[in-house]
C-alpha positions in Angstrom: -136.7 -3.3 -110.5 -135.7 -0.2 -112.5 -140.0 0.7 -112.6 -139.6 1.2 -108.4 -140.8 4.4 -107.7 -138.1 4.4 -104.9 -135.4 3.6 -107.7 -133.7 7.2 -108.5 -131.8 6.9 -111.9 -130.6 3.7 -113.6 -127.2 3.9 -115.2 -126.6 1.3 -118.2 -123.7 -1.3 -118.2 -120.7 -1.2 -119.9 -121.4 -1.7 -123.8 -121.6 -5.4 -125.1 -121.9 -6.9 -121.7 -119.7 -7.8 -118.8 -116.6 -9.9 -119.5 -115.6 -10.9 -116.7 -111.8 -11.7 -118.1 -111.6 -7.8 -119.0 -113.5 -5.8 -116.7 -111.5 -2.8 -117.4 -115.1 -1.7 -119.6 -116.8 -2.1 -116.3 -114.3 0.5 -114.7 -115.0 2.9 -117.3 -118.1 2.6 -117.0 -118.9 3.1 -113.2 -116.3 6.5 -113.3 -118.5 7.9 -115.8 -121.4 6.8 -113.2 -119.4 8.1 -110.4 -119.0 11.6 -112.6 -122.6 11.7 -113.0 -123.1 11.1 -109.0 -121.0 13.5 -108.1 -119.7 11.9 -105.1 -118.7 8.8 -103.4 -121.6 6.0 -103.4 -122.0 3.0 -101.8 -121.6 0.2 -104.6 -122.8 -3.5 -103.9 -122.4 -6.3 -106.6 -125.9 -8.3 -106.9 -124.4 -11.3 -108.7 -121.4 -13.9 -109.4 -120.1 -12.0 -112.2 -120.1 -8.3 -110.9 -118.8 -9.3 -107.7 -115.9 -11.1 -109.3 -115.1 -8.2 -111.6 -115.7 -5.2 -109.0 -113.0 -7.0 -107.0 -110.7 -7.1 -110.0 -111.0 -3.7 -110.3 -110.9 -2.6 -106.7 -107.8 0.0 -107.3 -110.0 1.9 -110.2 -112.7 2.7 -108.3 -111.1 4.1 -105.4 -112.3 7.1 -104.0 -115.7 6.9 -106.4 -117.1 4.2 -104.8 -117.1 2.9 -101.0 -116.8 -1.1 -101.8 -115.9 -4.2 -99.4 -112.2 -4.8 -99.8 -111.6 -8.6 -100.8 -108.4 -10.3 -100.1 -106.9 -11.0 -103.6 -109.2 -12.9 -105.6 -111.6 -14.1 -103.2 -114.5 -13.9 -104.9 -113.4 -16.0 -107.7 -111.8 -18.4 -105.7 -115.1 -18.9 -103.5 -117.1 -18.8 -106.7 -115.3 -21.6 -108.4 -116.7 -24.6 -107.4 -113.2 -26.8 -107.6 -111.4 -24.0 -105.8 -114.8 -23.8 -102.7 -114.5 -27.9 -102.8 -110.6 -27.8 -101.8 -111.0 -24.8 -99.4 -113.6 -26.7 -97.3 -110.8 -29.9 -97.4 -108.0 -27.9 -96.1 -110.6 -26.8 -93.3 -112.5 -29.3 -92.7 -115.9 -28.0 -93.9 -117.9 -30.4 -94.4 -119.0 -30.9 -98.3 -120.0 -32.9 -100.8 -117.5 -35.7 -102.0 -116.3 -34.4 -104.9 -113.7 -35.2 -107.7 -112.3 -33.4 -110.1 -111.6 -35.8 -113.2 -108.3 -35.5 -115.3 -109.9 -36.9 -118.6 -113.4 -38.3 -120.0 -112.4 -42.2 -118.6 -112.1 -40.2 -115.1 -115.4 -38.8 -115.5 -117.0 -42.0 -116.3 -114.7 -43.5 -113.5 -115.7 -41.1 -111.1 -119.5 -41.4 -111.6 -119.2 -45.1 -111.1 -117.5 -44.5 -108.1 -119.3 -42.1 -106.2 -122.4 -43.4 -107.1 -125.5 -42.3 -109.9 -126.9 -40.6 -110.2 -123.7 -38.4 -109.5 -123.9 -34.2 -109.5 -121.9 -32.7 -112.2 -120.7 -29.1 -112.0 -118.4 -26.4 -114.1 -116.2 -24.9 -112.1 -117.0 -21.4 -113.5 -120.6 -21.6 -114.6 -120.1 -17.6 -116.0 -118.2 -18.7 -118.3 -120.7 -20.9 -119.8 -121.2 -19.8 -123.8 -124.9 -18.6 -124.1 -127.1 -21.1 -126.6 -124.7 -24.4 -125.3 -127.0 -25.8 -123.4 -124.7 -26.6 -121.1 -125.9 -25.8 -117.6 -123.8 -24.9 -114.4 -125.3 -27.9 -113.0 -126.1 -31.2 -114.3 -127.7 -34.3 -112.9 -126.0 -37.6 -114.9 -127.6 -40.6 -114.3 -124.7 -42.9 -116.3 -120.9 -42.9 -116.5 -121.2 -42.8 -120.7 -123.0 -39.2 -119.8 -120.5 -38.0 -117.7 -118.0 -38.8 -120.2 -119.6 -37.2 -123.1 -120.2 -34.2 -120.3 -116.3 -33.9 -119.7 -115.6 -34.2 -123.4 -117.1 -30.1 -123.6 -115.2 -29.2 -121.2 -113.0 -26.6 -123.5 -116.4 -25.3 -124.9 -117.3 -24.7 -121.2 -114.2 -22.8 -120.1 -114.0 -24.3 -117.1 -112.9 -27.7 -115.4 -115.6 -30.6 -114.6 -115.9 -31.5 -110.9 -118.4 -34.5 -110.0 -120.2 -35.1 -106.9 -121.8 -37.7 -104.5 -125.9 -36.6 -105.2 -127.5 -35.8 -101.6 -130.9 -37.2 -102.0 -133.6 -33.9 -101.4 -136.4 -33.8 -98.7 -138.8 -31.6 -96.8 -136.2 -30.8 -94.2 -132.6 -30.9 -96.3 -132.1 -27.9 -97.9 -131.1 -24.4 -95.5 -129.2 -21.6 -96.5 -126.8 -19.0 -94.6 -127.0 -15.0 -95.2 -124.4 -12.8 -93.8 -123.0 -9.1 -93.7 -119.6 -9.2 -92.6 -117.1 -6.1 -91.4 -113.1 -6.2 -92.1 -111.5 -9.6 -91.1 -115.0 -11.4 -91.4 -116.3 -9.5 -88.3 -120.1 -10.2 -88.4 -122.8 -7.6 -88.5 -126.0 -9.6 -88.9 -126.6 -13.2 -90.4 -129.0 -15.7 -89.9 -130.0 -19.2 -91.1 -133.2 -20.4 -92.8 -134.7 -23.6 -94.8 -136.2 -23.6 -98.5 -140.1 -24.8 -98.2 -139.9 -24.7 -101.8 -137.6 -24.7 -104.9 -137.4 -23.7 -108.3 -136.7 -25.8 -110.5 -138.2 -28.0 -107.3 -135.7 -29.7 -105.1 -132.8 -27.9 -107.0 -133.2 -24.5 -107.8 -133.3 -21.0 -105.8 -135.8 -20.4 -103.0 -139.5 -19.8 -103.6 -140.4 -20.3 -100.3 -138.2 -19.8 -97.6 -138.5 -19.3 -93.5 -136.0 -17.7 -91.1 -135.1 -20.8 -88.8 -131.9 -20.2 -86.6 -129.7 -23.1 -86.6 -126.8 -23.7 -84.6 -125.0 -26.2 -87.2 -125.6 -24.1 -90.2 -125.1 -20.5 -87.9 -121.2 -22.0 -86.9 -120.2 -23.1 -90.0 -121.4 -19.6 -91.8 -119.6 -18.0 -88.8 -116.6 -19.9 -89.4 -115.9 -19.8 -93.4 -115.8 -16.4 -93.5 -113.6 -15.7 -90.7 -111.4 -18.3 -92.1 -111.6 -16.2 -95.1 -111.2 -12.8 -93.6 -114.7 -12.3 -95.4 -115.8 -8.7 -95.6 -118.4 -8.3 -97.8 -122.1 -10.3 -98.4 -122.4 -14.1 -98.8 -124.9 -16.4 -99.1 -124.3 -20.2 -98.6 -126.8 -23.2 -99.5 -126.3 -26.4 -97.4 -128.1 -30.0 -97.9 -128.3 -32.1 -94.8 -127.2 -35.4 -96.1 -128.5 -38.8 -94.2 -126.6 -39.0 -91.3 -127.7 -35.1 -90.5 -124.4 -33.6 -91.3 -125.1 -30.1 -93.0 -122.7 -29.9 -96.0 -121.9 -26.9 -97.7 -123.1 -27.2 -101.6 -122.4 -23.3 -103.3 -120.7 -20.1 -102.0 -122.1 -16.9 -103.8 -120.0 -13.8 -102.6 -123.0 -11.2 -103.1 -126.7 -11.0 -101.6 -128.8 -14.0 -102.0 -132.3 -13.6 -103.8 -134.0 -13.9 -100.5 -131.8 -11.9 -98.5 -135.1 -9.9 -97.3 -136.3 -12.9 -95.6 -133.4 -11.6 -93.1 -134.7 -8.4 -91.9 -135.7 -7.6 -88.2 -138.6 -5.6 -86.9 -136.7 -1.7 -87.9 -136.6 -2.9 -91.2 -132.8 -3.5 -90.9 -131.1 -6.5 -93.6 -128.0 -7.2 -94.9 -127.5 -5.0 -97.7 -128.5 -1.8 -95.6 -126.2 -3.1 -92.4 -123.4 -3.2 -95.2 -124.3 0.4 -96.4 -123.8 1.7 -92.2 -121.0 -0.3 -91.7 -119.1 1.1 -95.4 -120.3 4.6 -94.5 -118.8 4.7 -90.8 -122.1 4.2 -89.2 -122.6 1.9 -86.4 -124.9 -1.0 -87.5 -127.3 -1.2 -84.5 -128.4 -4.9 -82.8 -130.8 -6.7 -84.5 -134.3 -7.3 -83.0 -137.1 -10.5 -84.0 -137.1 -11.6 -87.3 -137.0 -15.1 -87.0 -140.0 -16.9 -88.1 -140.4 -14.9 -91.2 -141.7 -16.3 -94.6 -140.5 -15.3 -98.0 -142.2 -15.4 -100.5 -141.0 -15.4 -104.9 -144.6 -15.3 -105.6 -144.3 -16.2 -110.0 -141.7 -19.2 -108.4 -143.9 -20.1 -105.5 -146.8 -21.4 -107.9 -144.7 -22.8 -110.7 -143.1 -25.1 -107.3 -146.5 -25.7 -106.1 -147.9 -27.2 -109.1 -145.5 -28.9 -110.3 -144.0 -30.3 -106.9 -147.8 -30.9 -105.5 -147.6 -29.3 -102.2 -148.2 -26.2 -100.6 -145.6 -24.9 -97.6 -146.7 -26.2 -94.1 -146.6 -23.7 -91.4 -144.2 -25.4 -89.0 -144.0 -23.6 -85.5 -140.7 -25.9 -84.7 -137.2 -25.8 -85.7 -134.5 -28.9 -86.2 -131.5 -28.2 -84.5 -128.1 -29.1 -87.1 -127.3 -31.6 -84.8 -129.6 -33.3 -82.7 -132.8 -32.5 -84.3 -134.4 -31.2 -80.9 -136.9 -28.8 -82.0 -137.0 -25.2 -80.9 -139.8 -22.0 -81.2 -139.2 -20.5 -84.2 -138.7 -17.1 -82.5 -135.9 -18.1 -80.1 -132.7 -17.2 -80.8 -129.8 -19.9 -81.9 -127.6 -21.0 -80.0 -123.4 -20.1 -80.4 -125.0 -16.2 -81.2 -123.5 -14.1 -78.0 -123.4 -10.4 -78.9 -119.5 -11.0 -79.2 -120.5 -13.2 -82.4 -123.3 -10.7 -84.1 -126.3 -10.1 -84.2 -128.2 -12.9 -85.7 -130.3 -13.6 -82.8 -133.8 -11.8 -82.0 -136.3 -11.0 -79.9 -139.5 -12.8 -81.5 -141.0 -9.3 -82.5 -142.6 -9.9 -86.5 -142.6 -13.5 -86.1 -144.4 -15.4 -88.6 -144.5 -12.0 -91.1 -144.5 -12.5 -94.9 -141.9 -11.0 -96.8 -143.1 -11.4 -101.0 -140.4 -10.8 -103.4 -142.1 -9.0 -105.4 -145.7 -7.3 -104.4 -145.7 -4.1 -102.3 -148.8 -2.2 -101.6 -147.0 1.5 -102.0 -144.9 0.2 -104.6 -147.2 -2.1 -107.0 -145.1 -1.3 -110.5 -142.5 -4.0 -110.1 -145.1 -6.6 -109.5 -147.3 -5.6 -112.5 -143.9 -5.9 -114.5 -143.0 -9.8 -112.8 -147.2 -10.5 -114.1 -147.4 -9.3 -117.4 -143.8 -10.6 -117.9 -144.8 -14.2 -116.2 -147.8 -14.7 -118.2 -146.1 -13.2 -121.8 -143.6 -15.9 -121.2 -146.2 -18.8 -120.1 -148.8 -17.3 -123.2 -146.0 -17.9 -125.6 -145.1 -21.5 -124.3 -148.8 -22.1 -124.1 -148.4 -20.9 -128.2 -145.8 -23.3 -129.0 -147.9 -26.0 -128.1 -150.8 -25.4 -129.4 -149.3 -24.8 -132.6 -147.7 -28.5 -132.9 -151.6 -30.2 -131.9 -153.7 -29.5 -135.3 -151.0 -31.4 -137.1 -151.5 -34.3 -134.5 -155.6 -33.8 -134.4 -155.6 -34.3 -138.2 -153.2 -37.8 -138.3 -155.5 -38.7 -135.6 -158.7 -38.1 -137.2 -157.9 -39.4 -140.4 -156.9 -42.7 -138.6 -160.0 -43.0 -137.1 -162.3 -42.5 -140.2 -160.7 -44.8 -142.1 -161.8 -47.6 -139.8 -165.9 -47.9 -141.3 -164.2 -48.1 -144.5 -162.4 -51.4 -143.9 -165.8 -52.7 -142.2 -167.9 -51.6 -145.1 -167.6 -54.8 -146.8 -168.0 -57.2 -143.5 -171.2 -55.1 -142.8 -172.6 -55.7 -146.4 -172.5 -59.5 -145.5 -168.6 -60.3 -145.6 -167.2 -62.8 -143.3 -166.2 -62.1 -139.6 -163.1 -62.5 -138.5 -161.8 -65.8 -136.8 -161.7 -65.3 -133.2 -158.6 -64.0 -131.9 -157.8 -62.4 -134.9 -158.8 -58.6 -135.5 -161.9 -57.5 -137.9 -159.8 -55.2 -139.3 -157.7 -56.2 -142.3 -154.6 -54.9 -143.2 -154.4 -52.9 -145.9 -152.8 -54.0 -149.1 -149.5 -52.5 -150.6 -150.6 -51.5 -153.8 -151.9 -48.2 -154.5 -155.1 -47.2 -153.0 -156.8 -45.5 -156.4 -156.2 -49.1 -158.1 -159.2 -51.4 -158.5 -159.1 -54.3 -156.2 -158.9 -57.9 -157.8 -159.6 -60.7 -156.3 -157.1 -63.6 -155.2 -157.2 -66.7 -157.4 -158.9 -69.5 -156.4 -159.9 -73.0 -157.4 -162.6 -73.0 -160.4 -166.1 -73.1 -159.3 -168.4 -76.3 -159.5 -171.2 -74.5 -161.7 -170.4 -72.3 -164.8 -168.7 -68.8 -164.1 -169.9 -66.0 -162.4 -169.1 -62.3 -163.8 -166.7 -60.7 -161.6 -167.3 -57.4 -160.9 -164.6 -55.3 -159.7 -165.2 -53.3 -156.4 -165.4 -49.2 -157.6 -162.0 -47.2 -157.0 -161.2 -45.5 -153.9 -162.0 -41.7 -154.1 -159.0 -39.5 -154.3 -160.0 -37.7 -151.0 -160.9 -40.8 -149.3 -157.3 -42.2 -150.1 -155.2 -40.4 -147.8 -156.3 -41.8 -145.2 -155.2 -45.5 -146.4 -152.1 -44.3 -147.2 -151.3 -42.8 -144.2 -152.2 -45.8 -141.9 -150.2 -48.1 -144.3 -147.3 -45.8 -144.0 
């Protein structure tokens, strides 16, 4: 994003990274960026991580930077998948069943119970160790993996929680963006459905569509007044089988599709957050739903690999009675006392892309050459592994006139059921080949003349096939 042309300095990070245990580096860092400013700026963390440290170090940053002021913690706690699993107990949220096992016989306990394949999660996927290969999220399909899963649970940094899987369809996954004021007063949100996933089925939106939803709209609404919210979320739900939306993951920053939300005037969450921190009003919101987003690089990997292109669906199934409404009508529960997540029906069915802009084609030449650099390189790797395949496959299939030569010069055929080609004898395959011993003949003896020794380049072959 750094080659927009609408992008007017890039500051770097805080040396070595961000540690999100000591983000006093980070508060270095953004006064020096605040210096170089020269006044107050609007700052708005685009991931987990940042938006758990900014709101550690709220008091540093006061009076450089115009931020959402958390109640202690809040980020983290919603982050932390154990910590978002109790919260939506004590309210009644509906969520996955989830336990969080006390040992590696728990684990294995657990999966049993709730049922495999069971969903396995860290608690704190940021703290994941990079090269682990441990992932934040983890599909087990046996209780001896979720064992050997808890068993890491020091080199992960975080607790283990298991879940009850929600089997994935075309209608299952939606998701919740929201810009809310002080004491989770909201300023626009909206819901929408995934088309497509990547990785498909489980990972972030490729293809998404702005779909109002009363189910998925009131239990947004709810959590972050519960919460006193003020700030940006973005919440993914799974509709399990009895067509209960339950809430999966709570990210405290703008979701990667949070363009998808943006009305006719060009108005979405991150730049209703900017009016609201700087004192302006926020104005209504008008149209929007209906529109498409669009990751185009993730969009075609989902395609392929999940055989299907997006349908252009004109209805809408309601949270909880799957009635179908027009896309462009707003949801219901959504007076203006609620906010502003209803519209008009003004750029319906317009495509946002993530990435390709006609007065602003930089960034997507960056996402190409990038996307096909990294699928060249793969494309390398495996090209590089084949010749060695090609030549054990070739040599195993020369070597078969070889063995015939002697059947074709008038040697016996095989009995039937039995294959032509013989096996290969254990002794080395330069050696002379002597015959078996046999009864004496009837008539005086016959010169025996040994068969000619294998050439050296014809024997690797042999001697890879008897291998």
């Amino acid at each position: 994003m750094g080659r927009s042309r609408y992008v007017r300095a890039v500051h770097e990070g805080p040396p070595g990274g961000l540690d999100p245990e000591a983000p006093e580096a980070l508060g270095e860092c953004l006064a020096g960026v605040s210096e170089r400013i020269g006044r107050p700026a609007v700052l708005i963390a685009m991931d987990d991580l940042s938006a758990i440290a900014v709101a550690r170090i709220a008091p540093m940053l006061e009076g450089r930077f115009r931020i959402p002021h958390q109640p202690d913690g809040l980020p983290a706690r919603v982050a932390d998948k154990a910590e978002l699993s109790a919260l939506c107990a004590r309210w009644d949220i509906p969520h996955p069943e989830t336990v969080v096992p006390g040992s590696a016989a728990e684990a294995a306990e657990a999966a049993w119970r709730l049922g495999l394949p069971a969903v396995a999660k860290w608690s704190r996927p940021w703290l994941l160790p990079t090269g682990s290969g441990l992932r934040s999220t983890t599909l087990v399909h046996t209780a001896a993996e979720a064992h050997r899963l808890y068993e890491r649970s020091a080199e992960a940094g975080s607790r283990l929680l298991l879940q009850r899987f929600l089997p994935a369809g075309a209608d299952t996954d939606w998701f919740f963006h929201g810009a809310f004021g002080p004491g989770g007063r909201p300023l626009l949100a909206g819901s929408g459905r995934k088309e497509l996933s990547w990785p498909v089925r489980t990972g972030l939106t490729a293809v998404g569509r702005w779909l109002p939803d009363p189910a998925v709209e009131a239990a947004g609404l709810r959590i972050a007044e519960r919460l006193g919210y003020q700030g940006i979320l973005d919440l993914d739900f799974r509709r399990d089988e009895s067509g209960c939306f339950r809430l999966v993951d709570f990210n405290p920053r703008p979701g990667a599709q949070f363009r998808l939300f943006t009305d006719a005037a060009g108005l979405d969450v991150v730049q209703a957050m900017y009016l609201d921190l700087t004192g302006q009003p926020v104005p209504e919101q008008s149209g929007g739903p209906g529109r498409v987003f669009v990751a185009e690089n993730y969009a075609l990997l989902a395609a392929v690999r999940g055989r299907q292109l997006p349908l252009r669906r004109r209805g809408r199934r309601a949270g909880t009675g799957g009635e179908s409404a027009p896309a462009g009508e707003p949801g219901p529960g959504r007076g203006p006392g609620r906010g502003r997540a209803t519209g008009r029906g003004r750029g319906t069915g317009r495509t946002e892309a993530a990435w390709f802009a006609a007065d602003d084609l930089l960034p997507f030449l960056a996402m190409l050459a990038a996307f096909l650099g990294r699928g060249a390189d793969k494309g390398a790797r495996v090209l590089r592994r084949i010749p060695a395949r090609g030549r054990r496959r070739a040599r195993a299939v020369v070597r078969t006139p070889r063995q015939r030569a002697p059947r074709e010069c008038g040697g016996d055929h095989a009995p039937p059921g039995q294959s032509a080609l013989p096996v290969p004898a254990p002794a080395a395959p330069s050696e002379p080949a002597v015959p078996a011993p046999s009864a004496p003949p009837a008539g005086p003896a016959k010169p025996v003349v040994p068969s000619p020794p294998t050439p050296p380049e014809a024997a690797a072959p042999d001697e890879l096939v008897t291998r």
